[in-house]
Backbone bond lengths (Angstrom), bond angles and torsions (degrees), N, CA, C in turn:
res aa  C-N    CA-C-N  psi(-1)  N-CA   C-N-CA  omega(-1)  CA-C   N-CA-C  phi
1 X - - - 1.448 - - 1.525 110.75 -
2 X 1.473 111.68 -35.86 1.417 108.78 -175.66 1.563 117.62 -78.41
3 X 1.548 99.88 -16.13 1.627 81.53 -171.65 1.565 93.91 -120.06
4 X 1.497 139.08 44.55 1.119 145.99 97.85 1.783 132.56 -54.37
5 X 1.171 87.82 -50.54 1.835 85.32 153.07 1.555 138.08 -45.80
6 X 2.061 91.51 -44.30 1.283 89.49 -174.93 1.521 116.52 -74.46
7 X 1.356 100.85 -26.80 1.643 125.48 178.30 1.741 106.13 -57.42
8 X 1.579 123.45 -44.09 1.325 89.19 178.40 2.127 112.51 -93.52
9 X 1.162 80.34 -1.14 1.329 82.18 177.27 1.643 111.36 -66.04
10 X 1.331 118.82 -50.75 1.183 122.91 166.98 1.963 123.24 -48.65
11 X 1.206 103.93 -40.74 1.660 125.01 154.53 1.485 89.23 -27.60
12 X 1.210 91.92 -89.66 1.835 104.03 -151.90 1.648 117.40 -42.36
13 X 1.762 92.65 -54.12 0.966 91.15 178.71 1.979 137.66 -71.09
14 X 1.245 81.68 -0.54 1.481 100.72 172.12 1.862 116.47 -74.92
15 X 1.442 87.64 -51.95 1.631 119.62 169.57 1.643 98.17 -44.20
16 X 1.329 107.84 -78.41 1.721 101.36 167.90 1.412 118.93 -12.07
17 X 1.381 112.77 -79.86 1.386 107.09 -166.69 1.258 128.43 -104.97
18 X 1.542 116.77 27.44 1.194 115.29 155.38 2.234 97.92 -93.54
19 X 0.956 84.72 -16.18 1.483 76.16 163.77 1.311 121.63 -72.04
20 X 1.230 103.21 -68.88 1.641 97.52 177.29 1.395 112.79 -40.53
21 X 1.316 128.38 -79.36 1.579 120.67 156.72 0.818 115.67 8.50
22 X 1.482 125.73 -80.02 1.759 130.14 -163.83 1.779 97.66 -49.98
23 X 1.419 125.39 -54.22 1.404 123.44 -172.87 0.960 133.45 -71.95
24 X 1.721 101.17 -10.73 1.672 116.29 168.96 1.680 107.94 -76.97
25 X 0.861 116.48 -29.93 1.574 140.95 -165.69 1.652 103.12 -77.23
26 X 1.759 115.55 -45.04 0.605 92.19 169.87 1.358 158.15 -111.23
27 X 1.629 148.16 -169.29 1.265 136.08 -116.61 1.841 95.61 -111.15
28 X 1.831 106.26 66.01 1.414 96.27 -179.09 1.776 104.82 -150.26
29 X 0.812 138.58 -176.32 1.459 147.69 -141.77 1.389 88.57 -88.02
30 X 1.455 132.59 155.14 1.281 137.21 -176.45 1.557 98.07 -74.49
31 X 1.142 109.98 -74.76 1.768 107.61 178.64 1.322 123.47 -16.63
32 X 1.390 108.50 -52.76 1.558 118.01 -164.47 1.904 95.54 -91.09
33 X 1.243 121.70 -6.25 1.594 119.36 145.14 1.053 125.34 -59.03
34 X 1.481 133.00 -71.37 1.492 162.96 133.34 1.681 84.34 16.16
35 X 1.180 120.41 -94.88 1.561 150.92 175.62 1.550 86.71 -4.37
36 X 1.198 84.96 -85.45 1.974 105.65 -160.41 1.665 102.74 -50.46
37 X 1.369 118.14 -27.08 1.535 108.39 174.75 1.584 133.47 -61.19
38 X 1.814 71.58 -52.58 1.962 103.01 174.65 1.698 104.66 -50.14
39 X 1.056 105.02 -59.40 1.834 113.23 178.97 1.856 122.88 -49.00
40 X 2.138 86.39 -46.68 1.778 69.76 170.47 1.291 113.67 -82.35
41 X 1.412 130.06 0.64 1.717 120.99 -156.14 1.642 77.03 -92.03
42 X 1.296 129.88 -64.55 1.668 134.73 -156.81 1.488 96.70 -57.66
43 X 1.570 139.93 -33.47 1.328 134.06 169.28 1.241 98.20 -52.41
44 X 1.130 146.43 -53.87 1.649 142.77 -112.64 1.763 81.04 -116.35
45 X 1.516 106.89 -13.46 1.945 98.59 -175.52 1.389 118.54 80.84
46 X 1.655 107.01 20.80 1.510 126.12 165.60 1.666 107.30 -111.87
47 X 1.515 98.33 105.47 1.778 103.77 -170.72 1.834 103.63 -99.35
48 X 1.167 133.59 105.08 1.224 157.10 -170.68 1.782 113.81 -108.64
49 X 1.327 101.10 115.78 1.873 107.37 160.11 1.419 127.81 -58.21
50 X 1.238 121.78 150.79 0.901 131.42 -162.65 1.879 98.34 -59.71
51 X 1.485 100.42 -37.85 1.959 85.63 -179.78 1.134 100.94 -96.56
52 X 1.297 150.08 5.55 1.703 141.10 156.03 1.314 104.49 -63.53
53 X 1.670 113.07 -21.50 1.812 111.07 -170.10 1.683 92.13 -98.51
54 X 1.191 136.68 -3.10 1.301 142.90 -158.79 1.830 86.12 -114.28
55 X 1.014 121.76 -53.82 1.641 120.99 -174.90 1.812 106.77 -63.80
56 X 1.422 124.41 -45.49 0.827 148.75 -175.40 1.745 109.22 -63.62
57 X 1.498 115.33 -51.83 1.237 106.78 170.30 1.600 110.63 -90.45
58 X 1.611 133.06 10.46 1.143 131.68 177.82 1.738 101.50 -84.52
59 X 1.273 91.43 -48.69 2.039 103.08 176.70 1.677 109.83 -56.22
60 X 1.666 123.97 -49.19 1.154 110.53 150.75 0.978 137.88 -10.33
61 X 1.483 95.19 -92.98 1.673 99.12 -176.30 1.512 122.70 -68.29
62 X 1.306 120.30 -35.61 1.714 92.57 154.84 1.252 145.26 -41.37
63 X 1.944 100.78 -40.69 1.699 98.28 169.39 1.369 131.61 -67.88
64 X 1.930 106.00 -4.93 0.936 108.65 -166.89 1.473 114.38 -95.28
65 X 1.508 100.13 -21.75 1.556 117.69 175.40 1.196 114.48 -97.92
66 X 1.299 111.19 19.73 1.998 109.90 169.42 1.076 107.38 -117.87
């Protein structure tokens, strides 16, 4: 049971940030990124500051550029 848990937990959280990714990636104004993050994290019932969403897409894009 537990390491089905951990398994979709890992899912999701994977799901997370190839999402974010995809919106970092794509071809639109940083702000209106920012936006679209805050919205899916507060859907999902993850409520985030404006610089947790600023730390969050800073860690991004490094992993994405290393």
């Amino acid at each position: 049971m537990n390491s089905s848990l951990t398994a979709i937990s890992a899912f999701l959280g994977g799901a997370i940030v190839g999402a974010a990714a995809a919106l970092l990636l794509a071809p639109e104004k940083g702000e209106d990124t920012r936006a679209k993050i805050k919205e899916i994290l507060r859907k999902k019932g993850i409520l985030c500051s404006d610089s947790e969403i600023d730390a969050l897409v800073e860690q991004l894009t490094t992993e994405i550029n290393d």
